[in-house]
Backbone as XML, in Angstrom:
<?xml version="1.0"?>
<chain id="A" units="angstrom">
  <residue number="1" name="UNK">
    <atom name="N" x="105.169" y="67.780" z="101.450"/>
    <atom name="CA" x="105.407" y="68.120" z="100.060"/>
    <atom name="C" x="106.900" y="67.996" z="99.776"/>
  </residue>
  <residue number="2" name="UNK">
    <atom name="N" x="107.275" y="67.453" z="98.272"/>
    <atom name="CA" x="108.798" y="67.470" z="98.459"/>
    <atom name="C" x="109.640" y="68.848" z="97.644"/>
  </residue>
  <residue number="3" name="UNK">
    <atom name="N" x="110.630" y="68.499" z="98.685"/>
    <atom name="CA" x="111.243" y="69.998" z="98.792"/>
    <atom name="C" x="111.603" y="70.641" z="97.143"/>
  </residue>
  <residue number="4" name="UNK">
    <atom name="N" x="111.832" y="69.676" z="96.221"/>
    <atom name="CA" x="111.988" y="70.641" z="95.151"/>
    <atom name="C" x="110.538" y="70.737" z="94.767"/>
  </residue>
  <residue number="5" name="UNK">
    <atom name="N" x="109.779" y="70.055" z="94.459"/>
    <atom name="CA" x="108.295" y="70.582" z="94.584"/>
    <atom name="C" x="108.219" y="72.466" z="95.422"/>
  </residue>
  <residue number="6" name="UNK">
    <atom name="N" x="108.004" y="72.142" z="96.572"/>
    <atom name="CA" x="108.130" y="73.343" z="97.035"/>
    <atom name="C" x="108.835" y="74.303" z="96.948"/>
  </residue>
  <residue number="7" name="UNK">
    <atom name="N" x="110.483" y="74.107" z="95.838"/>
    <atom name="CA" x="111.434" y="75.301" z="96.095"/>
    <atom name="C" x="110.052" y="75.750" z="94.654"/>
  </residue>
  <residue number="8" name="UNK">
    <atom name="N" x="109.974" y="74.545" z="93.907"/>
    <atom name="CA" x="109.359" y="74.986" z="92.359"/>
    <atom name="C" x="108.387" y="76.130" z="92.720"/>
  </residue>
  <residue number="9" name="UNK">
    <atom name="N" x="107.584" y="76.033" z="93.536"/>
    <atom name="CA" x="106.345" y="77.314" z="93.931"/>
    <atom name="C" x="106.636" y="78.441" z="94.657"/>
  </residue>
  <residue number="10" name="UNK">
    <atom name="N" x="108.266" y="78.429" z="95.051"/>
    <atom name="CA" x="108.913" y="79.619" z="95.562"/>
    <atom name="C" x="109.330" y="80.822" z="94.456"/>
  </residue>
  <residue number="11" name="UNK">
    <atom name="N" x="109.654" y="79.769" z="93.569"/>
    <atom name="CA" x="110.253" y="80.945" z="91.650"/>
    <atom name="C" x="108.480" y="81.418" z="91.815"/>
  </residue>
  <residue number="12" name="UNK">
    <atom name="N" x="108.538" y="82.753" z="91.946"/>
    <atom name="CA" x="107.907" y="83.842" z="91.367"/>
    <atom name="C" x="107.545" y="83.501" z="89.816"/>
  </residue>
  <residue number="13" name="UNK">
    <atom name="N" x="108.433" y="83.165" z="88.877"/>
    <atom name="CA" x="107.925" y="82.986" z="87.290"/>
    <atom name="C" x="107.584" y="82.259" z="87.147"/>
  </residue>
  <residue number="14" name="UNK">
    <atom name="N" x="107.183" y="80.830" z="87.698"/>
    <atom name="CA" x="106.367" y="79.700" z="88.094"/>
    <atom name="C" x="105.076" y="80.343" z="87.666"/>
  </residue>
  <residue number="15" name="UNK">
    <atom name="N" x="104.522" y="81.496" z="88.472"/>
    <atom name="CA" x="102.996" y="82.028" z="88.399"/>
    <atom name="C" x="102.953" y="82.547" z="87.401"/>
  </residue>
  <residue number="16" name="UNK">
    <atom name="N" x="103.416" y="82.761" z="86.537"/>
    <atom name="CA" x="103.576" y="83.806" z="85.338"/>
    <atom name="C" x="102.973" y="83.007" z="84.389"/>
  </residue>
  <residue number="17" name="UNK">
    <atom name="N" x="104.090" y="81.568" z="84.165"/>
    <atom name="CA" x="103.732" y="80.440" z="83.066"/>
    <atom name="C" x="102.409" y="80.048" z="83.615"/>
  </residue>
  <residue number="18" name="UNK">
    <atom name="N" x="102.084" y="79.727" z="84.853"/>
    <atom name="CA" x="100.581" y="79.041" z="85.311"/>
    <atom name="C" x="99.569" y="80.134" z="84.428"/>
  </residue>
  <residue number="19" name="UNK">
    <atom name="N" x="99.146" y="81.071" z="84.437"/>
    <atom name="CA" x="98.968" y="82.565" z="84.112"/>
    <atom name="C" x="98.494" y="82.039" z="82.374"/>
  </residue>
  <residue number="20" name="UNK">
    <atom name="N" x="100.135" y="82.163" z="82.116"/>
    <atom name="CA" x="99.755" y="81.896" z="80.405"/>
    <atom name="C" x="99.290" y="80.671" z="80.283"/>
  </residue>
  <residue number="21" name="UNK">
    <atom name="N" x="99.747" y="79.607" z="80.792"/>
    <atom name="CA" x="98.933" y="78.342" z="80.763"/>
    <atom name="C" x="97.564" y="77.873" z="80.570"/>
  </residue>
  <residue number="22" name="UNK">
    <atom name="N" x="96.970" y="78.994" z="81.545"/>
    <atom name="CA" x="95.235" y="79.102" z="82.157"/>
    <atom name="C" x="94.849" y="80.140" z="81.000"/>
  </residue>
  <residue number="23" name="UNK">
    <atom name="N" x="95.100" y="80.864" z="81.048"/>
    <atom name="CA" x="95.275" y="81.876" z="79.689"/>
    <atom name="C" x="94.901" y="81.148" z="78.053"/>
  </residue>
  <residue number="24" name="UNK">
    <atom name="N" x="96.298" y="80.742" z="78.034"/>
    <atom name="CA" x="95.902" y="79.830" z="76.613"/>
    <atom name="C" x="94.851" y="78.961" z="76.520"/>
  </residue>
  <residue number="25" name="UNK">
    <atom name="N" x="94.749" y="78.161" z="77.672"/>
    <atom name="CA" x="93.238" y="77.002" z="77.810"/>
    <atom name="C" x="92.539" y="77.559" z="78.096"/>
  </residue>
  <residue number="26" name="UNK">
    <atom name="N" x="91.894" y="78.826" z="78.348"/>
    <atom name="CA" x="90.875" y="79.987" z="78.218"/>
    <atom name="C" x="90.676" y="80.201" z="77.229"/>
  </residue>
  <residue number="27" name="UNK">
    <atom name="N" x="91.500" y="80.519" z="76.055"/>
    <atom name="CA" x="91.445" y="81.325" z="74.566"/>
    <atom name="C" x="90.314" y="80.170" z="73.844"/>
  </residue>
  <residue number="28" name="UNK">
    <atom name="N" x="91.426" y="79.095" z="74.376"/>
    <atom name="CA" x="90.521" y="78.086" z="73.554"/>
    <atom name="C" x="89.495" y="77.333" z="73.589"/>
  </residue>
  <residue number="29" name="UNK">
    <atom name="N" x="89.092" y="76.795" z="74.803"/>
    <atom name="CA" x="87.810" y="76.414" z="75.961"/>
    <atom name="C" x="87.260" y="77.373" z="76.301"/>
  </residue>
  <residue number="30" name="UNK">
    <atom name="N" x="85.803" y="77.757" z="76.120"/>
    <atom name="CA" x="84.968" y="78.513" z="76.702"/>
    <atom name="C" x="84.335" y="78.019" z="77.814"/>
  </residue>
  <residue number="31" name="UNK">
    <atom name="N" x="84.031" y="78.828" z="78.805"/>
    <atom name="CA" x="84.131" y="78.445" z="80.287"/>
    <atom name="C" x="82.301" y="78.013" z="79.889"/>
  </residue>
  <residue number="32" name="UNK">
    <atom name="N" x="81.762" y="78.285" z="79.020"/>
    <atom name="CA" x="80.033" y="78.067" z="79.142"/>
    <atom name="C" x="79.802" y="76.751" z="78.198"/>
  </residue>
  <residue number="33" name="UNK">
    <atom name="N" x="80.979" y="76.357" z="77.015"/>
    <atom name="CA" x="80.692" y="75.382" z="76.220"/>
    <atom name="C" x="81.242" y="73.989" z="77.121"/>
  </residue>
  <residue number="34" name="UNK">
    <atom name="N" x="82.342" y="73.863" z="78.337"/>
    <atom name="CA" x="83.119" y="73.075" z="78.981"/>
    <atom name="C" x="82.571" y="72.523" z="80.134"/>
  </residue>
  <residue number="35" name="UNK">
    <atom name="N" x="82.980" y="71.276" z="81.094"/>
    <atom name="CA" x="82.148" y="71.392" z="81.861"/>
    <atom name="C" x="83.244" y="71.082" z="83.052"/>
  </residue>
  <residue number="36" name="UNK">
    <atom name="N" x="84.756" y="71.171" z="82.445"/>
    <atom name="CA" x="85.582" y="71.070" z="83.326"/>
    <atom name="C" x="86.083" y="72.081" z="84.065"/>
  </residue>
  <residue number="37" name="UNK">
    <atom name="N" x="85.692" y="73.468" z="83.426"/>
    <atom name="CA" x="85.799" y="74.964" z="84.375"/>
    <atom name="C" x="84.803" y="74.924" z="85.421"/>
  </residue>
  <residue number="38" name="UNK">
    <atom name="N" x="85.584" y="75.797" z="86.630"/>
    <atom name="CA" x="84.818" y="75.367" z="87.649"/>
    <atom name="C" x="83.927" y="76.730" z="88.010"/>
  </residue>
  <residue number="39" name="UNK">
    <atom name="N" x="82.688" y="76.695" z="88.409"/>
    <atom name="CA" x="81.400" y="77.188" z="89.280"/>
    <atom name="C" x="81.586" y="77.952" z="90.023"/>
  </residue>
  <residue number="40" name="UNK">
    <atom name="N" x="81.464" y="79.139" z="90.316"/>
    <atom name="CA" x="81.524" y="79.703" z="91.024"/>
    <atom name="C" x="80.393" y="79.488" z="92.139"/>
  </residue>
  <residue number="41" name="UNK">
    <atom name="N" x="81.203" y="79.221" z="93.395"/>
    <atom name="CA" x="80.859" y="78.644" z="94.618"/>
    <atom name="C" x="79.425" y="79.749" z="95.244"/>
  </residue>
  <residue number="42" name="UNK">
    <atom name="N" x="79.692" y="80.727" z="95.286"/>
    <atom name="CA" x="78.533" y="81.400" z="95.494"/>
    <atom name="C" x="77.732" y="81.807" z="95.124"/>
  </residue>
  <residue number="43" name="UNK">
    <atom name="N" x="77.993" y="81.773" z="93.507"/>
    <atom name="CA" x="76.700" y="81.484" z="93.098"/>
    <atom name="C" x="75.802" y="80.372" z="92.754"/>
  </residue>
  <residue number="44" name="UNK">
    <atom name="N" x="76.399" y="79.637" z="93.073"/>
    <atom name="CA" x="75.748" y="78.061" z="93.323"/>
    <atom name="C" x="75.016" y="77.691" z="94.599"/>
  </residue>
  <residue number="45" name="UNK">
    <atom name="N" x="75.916" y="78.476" z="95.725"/>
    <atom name="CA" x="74.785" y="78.138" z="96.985"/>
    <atom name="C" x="73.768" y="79.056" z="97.087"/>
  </residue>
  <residue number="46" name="UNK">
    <atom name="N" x="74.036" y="80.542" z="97.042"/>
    <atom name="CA" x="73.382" y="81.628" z="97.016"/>
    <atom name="C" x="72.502" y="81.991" z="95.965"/>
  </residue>
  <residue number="47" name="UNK">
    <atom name="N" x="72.624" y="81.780" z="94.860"/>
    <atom name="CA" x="71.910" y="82.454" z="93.517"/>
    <atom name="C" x="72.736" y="83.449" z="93.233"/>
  </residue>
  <residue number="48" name="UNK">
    <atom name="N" x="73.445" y="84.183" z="94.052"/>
    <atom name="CA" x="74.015" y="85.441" z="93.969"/>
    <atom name="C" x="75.299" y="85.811" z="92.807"/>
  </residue>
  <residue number="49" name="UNK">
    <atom name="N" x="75.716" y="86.741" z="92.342"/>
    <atom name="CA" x="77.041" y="86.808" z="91.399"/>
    <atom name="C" x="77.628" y="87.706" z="92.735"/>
  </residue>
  <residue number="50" name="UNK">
    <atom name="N" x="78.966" y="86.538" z="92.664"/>
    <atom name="CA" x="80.335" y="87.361" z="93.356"/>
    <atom name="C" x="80.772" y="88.553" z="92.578"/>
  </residue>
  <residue number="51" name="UNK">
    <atom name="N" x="81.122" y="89.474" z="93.123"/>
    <atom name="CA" x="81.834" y="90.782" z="92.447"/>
    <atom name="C" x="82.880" y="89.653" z="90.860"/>
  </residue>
  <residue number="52" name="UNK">
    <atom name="N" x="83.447" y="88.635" z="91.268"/>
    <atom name="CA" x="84.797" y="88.265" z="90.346"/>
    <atom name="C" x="84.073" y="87.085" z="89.590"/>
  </residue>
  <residue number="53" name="UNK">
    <atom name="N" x="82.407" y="86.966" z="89.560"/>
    <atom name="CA" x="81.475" y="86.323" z="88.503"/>
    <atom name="C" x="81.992" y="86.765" z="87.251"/>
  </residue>
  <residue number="54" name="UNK">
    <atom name="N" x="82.278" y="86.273" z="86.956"/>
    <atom name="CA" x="82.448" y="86.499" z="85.270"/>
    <atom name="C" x="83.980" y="86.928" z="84.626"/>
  </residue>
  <residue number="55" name="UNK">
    <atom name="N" x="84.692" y="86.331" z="85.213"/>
    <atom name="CA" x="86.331" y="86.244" z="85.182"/>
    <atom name="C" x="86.634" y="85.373" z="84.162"/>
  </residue>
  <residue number="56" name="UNK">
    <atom name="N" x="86.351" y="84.363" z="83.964"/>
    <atom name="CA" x="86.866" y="83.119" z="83.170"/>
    <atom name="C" x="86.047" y="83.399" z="81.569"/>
  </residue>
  <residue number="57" name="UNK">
    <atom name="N" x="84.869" y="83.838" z="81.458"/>
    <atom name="CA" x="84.074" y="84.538" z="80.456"/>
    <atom name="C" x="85.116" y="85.456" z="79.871"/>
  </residue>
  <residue number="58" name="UNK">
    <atom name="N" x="85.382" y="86.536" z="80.913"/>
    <atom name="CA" x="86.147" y="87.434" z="80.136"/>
    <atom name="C" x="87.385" y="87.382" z="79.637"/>
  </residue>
  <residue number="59" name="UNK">
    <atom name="N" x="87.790" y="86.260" z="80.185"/>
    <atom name="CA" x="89.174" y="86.348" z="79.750"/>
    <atom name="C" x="89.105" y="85.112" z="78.121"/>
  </residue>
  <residue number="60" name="UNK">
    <atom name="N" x="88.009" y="84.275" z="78.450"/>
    <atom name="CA" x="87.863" y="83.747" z="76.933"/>
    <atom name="C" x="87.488" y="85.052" z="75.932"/>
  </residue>
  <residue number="61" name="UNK">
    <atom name="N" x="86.552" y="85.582" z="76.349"/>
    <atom name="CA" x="85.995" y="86.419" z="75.146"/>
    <atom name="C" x="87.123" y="87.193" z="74.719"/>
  </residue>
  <residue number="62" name="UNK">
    <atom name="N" x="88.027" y="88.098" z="75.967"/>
    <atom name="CA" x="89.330" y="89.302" z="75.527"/>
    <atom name="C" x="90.771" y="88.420" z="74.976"/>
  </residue>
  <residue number="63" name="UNK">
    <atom name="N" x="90.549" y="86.956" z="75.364"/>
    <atom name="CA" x="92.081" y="86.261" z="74.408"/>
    <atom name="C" x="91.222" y="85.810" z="72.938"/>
  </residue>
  <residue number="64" name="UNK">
    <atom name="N" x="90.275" y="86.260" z="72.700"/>
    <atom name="CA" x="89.290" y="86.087" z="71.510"/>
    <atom name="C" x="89.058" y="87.319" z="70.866"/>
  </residue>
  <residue number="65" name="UNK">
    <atom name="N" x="89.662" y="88.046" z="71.092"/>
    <atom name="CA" x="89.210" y="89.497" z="70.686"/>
    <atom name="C" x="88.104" y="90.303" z="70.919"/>
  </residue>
  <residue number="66" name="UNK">
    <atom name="N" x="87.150" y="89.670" z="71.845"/>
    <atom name="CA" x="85.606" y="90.268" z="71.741"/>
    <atom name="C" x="86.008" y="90.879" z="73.128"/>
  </residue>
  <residue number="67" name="UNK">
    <atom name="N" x="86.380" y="92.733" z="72.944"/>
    <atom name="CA" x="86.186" y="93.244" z="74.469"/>
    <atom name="C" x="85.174" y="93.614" z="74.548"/>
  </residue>
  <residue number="68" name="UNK">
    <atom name="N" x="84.195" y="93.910" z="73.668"/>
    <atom name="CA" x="82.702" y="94.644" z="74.234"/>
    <atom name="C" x="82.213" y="93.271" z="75.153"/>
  </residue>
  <residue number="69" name="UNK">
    <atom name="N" x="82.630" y="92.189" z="74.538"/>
    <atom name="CA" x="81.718" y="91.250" z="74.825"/>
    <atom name="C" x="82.039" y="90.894" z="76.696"/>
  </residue>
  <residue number="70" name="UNK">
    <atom name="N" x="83.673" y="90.711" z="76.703"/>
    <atom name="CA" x="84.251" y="90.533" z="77.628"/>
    <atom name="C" x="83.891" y="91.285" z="78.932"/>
  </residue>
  <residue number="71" name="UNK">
    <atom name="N" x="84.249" y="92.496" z="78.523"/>
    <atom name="CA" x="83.490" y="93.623" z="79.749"/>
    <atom name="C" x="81.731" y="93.763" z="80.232"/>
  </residue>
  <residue number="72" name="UNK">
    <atom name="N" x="81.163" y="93.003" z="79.139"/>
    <atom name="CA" x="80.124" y="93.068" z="79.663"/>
    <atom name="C" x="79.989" y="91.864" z="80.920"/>
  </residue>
  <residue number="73" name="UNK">
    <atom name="N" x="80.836" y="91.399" z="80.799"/>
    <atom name="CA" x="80.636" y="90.172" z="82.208"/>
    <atom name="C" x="80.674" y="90.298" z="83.280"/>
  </residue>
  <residue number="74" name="UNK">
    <atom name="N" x="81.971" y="91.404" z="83.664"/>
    <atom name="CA" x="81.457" y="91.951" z="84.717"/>
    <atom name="C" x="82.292" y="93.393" z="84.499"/>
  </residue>
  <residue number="75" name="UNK">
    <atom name="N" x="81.957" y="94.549" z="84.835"/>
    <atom name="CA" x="82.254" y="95.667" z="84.278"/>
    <atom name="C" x="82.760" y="96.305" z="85.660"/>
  </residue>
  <residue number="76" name="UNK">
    <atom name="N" x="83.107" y="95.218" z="86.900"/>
    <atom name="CA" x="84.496" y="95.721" z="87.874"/>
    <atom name="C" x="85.688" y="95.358" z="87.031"/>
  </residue>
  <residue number="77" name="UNK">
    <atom name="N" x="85.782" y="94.487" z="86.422"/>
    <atom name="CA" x="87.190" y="94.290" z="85.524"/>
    <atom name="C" x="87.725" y="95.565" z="85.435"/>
  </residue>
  <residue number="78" name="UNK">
    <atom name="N" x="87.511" y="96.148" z="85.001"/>
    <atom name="CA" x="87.280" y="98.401" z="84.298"/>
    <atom name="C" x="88.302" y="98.574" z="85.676"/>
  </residue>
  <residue number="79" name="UNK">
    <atom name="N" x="88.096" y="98.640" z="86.337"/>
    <atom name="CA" x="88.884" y="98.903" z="87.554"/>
    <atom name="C" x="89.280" y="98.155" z="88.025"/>
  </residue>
  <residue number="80" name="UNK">
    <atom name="N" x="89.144" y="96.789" z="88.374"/>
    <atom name="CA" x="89.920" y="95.896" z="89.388"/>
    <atom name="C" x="91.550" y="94.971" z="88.343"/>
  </residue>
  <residue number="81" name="UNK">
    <atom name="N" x="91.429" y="94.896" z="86.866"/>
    <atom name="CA" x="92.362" y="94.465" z="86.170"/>
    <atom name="C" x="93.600" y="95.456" z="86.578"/>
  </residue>
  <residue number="82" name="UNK">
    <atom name="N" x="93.078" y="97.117" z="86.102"/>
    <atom name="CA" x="94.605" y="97.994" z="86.169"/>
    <atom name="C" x="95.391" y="97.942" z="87.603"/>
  </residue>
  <residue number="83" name="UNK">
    <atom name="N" x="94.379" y="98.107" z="88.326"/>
    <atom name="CA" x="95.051" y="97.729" z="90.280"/>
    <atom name="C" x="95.710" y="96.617" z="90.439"/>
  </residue>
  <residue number="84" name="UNK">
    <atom name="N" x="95.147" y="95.477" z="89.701"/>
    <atom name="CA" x="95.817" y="94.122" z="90.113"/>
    <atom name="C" x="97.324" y="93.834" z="89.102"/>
  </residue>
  <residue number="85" name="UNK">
    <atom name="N" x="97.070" y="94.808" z="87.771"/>
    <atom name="CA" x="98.480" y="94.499" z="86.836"/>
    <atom name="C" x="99.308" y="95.656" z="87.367"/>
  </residue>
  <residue number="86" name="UNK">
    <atom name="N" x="98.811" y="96.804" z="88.411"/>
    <atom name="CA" x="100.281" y="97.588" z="89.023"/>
    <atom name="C" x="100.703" y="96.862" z="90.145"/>
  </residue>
  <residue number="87" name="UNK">
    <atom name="N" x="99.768" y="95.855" z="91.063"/>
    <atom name="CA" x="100.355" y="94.949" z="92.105"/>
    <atom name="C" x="101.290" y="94.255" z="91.878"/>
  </residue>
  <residue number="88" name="UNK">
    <atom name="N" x="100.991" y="93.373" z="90.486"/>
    <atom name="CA" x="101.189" y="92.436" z="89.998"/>
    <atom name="C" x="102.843" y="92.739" z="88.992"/>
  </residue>
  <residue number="89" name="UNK">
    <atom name="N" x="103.250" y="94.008" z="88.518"/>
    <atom name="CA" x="104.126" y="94.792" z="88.047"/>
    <atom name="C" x="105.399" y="95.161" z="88.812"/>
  </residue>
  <residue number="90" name="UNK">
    <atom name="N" x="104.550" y="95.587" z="89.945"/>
    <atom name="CA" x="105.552" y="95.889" z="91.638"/>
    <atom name="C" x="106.389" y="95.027" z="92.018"/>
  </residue>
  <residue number="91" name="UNK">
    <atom name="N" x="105.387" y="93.680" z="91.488"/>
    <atom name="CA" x="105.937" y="91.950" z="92.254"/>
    <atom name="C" x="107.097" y="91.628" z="91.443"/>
  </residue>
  <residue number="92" name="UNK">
    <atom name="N" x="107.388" y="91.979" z="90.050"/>
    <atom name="CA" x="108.056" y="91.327" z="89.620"/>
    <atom name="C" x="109.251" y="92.342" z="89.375"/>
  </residue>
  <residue number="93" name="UNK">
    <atom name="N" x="108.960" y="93.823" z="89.456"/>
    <atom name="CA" x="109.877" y="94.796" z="89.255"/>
    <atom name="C" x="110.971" y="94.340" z="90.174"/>
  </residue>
  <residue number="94" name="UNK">
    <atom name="N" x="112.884" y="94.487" z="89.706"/>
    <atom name="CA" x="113.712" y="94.261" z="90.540"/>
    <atom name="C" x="113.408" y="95.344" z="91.619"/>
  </residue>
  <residue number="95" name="UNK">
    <atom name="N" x="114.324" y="95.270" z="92.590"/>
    <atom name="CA" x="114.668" y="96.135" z="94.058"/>
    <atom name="C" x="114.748" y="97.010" z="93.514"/>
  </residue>
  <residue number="96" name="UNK">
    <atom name="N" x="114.237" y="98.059" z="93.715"/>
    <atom name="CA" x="114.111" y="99.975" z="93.700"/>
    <atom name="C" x="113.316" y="100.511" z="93.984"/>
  </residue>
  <residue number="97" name="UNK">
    <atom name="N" x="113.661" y="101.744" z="93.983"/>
    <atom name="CA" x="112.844" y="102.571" z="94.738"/>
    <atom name="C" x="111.439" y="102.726" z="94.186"/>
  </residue>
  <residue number="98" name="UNK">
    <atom name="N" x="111.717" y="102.682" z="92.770"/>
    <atom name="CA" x="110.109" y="102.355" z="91.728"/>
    <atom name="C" x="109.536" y="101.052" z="92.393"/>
  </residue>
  <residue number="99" name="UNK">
    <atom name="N" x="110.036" y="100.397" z="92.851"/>
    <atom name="CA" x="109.419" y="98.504" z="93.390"/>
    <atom name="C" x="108.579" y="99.373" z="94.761"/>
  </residue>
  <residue number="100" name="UNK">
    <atom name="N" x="109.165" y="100.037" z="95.397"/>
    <atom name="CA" x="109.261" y="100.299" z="97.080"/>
    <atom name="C" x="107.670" y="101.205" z="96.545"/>
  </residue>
  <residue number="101" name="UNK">
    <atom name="N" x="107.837" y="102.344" z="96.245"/>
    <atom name="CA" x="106.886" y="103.022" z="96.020"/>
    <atom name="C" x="105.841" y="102.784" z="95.455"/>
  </residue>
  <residue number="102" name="UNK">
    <atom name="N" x="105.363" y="101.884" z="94.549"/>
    <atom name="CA" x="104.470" y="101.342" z="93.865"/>
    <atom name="C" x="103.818" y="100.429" z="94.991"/>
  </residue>
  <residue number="103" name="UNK">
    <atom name="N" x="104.759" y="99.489" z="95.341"/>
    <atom name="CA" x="104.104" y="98.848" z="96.890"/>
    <atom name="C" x="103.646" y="99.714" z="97.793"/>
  </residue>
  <residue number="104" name="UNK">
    <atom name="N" x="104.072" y="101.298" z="98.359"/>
    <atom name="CA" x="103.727" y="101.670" z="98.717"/>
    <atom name="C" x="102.244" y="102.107" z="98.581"/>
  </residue>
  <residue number="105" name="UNK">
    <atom name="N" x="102.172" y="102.533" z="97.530"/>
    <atom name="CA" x="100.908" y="103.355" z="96.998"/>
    <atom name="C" x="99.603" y="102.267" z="96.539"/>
  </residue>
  <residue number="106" name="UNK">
    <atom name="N" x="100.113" y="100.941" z="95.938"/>
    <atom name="CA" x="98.766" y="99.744" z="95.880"/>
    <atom name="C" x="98.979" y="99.135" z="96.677"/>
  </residue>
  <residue number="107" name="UNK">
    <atom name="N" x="99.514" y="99.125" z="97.739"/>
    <atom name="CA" x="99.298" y="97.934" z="98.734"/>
    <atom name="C" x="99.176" y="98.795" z="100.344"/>
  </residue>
  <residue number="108" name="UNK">
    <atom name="N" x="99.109" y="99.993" z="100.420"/>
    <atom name="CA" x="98.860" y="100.650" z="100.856"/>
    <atom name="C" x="97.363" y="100.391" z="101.667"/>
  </residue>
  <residue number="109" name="UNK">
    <atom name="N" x="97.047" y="101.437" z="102.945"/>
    <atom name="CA" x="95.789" y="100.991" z="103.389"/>
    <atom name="C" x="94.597" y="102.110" z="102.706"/>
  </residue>
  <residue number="110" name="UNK">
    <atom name="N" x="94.948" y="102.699" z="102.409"/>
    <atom name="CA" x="93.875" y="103.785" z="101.488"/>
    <atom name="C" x="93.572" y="103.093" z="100.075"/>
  </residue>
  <residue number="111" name="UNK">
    <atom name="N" x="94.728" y="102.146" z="99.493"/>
    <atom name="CA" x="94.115" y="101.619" z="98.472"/>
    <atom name="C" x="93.696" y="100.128" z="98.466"/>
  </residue>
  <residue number="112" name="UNK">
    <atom name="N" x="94.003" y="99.429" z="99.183"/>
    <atom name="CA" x="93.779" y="98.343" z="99.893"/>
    <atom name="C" x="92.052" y="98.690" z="100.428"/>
  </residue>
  <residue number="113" name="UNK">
    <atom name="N" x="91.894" y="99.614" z="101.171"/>
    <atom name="CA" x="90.671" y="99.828" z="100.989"/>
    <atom name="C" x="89.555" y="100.306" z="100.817"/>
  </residue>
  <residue number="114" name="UNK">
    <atom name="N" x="89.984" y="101.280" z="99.929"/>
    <atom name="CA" x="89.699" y="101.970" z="98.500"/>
    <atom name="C" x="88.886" y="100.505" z="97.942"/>
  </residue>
  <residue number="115" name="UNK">
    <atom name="N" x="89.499" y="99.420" z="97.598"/>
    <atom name="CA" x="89.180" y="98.419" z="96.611"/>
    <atom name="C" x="88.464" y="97.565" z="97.490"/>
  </residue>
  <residue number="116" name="UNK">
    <atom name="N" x="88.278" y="97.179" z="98.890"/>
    <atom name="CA" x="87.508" y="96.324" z="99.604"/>
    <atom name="C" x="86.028" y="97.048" z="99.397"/>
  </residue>
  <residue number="117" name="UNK">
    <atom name="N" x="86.035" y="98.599" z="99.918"/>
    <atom name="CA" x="84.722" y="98.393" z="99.414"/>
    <atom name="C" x="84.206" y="98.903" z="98.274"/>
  </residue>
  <residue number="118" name="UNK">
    <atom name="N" x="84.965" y="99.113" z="97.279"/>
    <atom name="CA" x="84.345" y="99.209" z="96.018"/>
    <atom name="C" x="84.062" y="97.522" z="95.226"/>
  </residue>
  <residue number="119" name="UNK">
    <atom name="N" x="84.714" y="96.472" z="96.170"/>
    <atom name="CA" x="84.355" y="95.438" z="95.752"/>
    <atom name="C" x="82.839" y="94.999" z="96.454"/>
  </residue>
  <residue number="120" name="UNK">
    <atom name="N" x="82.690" y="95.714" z="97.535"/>
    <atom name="CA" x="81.698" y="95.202" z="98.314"/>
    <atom name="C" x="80.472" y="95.825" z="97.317"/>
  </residue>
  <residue number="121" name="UNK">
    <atom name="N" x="80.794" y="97.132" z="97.540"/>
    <atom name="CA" x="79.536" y="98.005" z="96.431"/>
    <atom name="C" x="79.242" y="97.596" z="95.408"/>
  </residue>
  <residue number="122" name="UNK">
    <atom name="N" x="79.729" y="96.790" z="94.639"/>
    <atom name="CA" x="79.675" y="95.913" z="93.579"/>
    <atom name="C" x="79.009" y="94.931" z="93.496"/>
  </residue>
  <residue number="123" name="UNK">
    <atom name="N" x="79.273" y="94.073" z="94.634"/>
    <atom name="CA" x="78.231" y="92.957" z="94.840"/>
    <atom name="C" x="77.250" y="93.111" z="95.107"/>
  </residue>
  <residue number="124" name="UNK">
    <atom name="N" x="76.533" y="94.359" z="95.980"/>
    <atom name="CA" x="75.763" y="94.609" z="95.781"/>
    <atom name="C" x="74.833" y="95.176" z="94.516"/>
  </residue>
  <residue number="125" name="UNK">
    <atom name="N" x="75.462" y="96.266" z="94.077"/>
    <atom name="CA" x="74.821" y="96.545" z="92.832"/>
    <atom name="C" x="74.905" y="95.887" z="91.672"/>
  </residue>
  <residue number="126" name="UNK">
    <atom name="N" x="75.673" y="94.816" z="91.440"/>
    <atom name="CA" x="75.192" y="93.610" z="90.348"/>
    <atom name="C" x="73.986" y="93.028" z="90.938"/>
  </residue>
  <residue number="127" name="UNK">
    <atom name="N" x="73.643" y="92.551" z="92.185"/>
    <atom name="CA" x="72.610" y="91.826" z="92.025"/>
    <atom name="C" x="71.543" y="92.363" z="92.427"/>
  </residue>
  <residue number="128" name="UNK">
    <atom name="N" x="71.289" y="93.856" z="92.552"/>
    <atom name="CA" x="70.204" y="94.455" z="92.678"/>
    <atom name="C" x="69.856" y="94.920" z="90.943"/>
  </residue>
  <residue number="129" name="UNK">
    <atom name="N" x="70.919" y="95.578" z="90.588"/>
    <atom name="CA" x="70.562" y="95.285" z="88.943"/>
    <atom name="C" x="70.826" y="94.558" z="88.268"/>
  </residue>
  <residue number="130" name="UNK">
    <atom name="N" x="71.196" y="93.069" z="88.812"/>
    <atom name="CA" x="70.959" y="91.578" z="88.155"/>
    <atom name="C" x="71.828" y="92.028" z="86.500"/>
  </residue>
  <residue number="131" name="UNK">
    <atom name="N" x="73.398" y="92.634" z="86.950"/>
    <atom name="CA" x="74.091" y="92.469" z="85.485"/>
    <atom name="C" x="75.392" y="91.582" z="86.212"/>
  </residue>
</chain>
């Protein structure tokens, strides 16, 4: 790969613009009217919905204004969005002790897996009650 290529995916705000990028072509492409959004892999081999089934749905329907609609797609969002925007908050916060501690506390092994198996419990109970 060439090296400014690669310094380019080292900037941290690189992911930010990708983010709004995917974001904006979400608002406007619906992942069910398109046929260039991609499938979720396990539920294509399996039949099954992954716990993170219904990600690209929600984020068309919530940059559309429809949150009833959005959350109904998959209703781990409810919990797995706020965990991932204090990870995700931590990452970009400068050096301090607020950076240190926040890493501490979500990236932590009690919440680290706290969230493994409430993701697991999930997959299960979507597809036993098929939502």
């Amino acid at each position: 790969m060439d090296m400014q290529l690669l310094h380019l995916f080292k900037n941290k705000y690189i992911y930010l613009a990708l983010a709004l990028a995917v974001g904006l072509v979400l608002y406007r492409f619906s992942p069910t009217a398109y046929w260039f959004w991609p499938k979720c892999p396990v539920k294509l081999i399996t039949g099954l919905s992954c716990p993170a089934c219904g990600i690209q749905r929600f984020v068309h329907a919530m940059t559309n204004g429809n949150v009833r609609e959005a959350v109904s797609y998959n209703y781990y969002l409810i919990y797995a969005l706020p965990y991932t925007l204090c990870i995700v908050v931590a990452y970009y916060l400068p050096q301090s002790r607020l950076k240190d501690r926040m890493k501490e506390i979500f990236e932590g092994k009690i919440a680290v897996g706290l969230y493994v198996i409430t993701f697991c419990v999930w997959f299960v109970v979507r597809n036993i009650l098929e939502i």
